[in-house]
Backbone as JSON, one array per atom type, in Angstrom:
{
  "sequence": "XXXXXXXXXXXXXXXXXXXXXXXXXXXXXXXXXXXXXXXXXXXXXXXXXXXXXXXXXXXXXXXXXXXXXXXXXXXXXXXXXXXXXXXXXXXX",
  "N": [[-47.38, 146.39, 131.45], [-45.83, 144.34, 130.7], [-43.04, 145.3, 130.41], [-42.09, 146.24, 132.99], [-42.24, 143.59, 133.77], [-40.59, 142.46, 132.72], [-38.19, 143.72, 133.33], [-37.63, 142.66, 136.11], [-37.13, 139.92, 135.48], [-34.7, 140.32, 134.3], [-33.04, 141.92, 136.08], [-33.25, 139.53, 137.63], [-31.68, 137.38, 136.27], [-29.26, 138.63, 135.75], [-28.27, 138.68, 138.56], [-28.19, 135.72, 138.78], [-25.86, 135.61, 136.44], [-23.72, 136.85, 138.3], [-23.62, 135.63, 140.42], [-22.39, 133.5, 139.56], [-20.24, 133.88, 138.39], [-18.81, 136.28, 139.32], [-18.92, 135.97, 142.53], [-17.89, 137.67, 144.71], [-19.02, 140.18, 144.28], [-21.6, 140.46, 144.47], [-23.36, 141.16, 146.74], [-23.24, 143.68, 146.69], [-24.81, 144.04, 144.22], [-27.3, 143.08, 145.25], [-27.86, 145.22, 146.79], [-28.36, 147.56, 145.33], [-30.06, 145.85, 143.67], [-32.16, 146.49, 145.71], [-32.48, 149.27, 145.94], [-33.13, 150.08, 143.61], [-36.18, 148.15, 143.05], [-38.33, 149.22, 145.0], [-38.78, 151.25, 142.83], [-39.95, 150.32, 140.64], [-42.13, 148.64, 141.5], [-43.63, 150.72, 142.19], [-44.22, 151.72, 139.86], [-45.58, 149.59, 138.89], [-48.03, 149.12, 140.51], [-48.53, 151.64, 139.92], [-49.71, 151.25, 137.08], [-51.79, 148.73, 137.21], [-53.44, 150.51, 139.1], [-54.46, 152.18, 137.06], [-55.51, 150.55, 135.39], [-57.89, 149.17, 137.23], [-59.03, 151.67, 137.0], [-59.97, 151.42, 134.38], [-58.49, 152.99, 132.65], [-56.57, 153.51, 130.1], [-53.11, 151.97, 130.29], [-50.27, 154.1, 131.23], [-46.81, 154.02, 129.79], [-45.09, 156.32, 130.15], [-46.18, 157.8, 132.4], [-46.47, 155.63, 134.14], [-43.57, 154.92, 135.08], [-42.96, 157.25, 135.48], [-44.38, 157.6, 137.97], [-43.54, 157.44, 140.79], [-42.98, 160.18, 141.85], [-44.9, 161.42, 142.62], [-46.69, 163.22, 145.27], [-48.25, 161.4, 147.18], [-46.55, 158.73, 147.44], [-44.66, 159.09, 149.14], [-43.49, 157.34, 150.85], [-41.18, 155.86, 149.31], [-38.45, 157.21, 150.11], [-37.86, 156.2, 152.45], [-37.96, 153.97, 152.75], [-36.12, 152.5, 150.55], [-33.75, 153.33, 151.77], [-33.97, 152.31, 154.18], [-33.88, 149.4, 153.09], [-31.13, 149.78, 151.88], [-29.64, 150.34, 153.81], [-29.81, 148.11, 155.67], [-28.7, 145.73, 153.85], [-25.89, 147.06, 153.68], [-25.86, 146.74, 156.67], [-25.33, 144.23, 157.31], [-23.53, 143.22, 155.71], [-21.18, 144.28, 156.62], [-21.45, 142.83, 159.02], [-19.88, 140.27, 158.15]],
  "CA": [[-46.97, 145.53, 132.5], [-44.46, 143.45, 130.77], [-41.7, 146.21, 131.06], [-41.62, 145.56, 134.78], [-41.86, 142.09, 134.34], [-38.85, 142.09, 132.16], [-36.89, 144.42, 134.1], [-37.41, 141.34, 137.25], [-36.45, 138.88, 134.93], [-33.69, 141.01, 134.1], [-32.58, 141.72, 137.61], [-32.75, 137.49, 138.59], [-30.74, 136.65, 135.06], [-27.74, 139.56, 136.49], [-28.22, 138.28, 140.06], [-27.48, 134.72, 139.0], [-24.95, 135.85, 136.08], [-22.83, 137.51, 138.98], [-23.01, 134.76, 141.16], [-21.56, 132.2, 138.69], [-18.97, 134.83, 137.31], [-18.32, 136.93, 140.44], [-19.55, 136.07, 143.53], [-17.87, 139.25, 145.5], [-19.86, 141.38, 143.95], [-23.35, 139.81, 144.69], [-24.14, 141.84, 147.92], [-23.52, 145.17, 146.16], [-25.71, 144.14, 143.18], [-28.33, 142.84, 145.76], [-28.38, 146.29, 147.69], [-28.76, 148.12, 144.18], [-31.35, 146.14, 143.04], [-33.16, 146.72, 146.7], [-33.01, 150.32, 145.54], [-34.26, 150.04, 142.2], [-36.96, 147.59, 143.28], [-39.16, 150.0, 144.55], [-39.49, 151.82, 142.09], [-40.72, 149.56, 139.95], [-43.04, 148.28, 142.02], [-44.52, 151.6, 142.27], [-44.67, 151.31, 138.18], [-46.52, 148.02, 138.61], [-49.34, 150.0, 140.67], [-49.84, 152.99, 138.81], [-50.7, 150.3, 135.54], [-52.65, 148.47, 138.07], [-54.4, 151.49, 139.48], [-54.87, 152.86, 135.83], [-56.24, 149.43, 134.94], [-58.64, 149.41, 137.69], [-60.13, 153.14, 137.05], [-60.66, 151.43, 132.98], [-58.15, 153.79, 131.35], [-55.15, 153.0, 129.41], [-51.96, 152.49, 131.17], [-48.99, 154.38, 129.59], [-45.49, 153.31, 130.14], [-44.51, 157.03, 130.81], [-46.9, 158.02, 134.08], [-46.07, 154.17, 135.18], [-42.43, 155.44, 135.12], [-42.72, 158.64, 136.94], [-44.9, 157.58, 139.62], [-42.95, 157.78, 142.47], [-42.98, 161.61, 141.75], [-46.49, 161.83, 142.74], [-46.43, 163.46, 146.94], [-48.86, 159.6, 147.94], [-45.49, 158.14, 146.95], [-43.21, 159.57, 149.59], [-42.81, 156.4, 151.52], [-40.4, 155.33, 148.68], [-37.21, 157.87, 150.27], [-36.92, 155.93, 153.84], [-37.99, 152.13, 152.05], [-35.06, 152.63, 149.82], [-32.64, 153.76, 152.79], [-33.79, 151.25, 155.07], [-33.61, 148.87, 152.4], [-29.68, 149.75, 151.32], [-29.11, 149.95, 155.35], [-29.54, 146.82, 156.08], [-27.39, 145.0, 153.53], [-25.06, 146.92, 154.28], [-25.06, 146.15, 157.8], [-24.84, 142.63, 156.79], [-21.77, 143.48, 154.84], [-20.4, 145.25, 157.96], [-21.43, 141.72, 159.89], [-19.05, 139.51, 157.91]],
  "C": [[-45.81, 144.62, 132.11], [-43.14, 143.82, 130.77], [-41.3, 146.09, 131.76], [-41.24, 144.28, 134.59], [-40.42, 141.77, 133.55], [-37.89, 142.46, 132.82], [-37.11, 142.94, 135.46], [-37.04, 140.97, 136.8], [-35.27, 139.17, 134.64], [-32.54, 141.04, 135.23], [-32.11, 140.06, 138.38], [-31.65, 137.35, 137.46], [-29.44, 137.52, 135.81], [-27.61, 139.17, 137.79], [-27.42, 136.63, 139.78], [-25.66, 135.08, 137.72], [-23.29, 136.05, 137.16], [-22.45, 136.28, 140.02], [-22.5, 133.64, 140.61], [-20.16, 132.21, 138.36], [-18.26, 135.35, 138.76], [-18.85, 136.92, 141.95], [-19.25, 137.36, 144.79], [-18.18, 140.25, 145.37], [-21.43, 141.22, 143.79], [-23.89, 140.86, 145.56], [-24.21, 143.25, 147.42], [-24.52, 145.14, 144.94], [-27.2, 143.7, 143.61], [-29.23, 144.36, 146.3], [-28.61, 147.73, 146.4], [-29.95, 147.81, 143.68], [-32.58, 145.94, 144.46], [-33.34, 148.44, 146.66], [-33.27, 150.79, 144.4], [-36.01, 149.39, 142.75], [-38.22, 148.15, 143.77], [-40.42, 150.71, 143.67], [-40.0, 151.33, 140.66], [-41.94, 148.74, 140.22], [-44.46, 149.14, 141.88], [-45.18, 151.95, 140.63], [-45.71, 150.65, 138.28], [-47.96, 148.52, 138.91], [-49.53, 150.46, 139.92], [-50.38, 152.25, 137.92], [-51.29, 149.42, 136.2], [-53.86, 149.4, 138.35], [-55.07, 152.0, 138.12], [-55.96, 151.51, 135.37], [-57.75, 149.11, 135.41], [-59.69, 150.87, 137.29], [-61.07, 152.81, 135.24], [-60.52, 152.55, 132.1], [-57.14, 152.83, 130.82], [-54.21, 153.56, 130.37], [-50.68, 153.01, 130.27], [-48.17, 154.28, 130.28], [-44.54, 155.17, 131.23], [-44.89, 157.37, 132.17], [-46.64, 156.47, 134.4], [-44.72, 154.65, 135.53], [-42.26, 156.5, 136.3], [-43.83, 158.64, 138.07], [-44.88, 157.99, 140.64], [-42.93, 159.24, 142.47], [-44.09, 162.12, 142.57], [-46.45, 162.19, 144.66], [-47.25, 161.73, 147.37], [-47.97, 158.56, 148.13], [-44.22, 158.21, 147.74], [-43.08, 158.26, 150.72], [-41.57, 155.87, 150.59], [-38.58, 155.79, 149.58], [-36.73, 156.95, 151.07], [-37.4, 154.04, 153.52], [-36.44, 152.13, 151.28], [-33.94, 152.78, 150.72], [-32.58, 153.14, 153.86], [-33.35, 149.61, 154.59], [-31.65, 148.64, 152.15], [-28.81, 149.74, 153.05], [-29.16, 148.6, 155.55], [-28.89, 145.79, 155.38], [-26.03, 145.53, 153.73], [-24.16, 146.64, 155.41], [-24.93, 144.18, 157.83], [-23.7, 142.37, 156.03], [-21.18, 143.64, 155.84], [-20.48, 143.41, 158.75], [-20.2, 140.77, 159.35], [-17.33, 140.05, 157.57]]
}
């Protein structure tokens, strides 16, 4: 679990980096990490779900998760996700 949580912490530290350094490149590093985000989420379960059943969670099946067919909401979260900042890009 603290893989994920680093990669977030990771993601906020480059989110504010960019807006200190570059702020015109914020909305494209927002709508990147709205399609990463995901799939890390879906990480966070599986070592959740693994946790719950009282096995060991391993870093690789947390990883390839989203692979799994229970998982296919990820394609049109991710695409509705990167749609809508960009139509917020498109708005200004």
């Amino acid at each position: 679990g603290v893989w994920f949580g680093v990669c977030f912490v990771a993601m906020g530290a480059l989110l504010m980096l960019t807006f200190n350094r570059a702020p015109a490149y914020l909305m494209a590093l927002i709508s990147g990490f709205l399609l990463l985000g995901p799939f890390i989420c879906v990480g966070c379960y599986a070592i959740s779900y693994a946790l719950e059943r009282g096995k060991q969670p391993e870093i690789k099946r947390a990883a390839l998760a989203f692979h799994q067919p229970r998982r296919a909401v990820l394609g049109p979260a991710r695409l509705l996700g990167a749609l809508s900042v960009s139509g917020k890009l498109r708005a200004r």
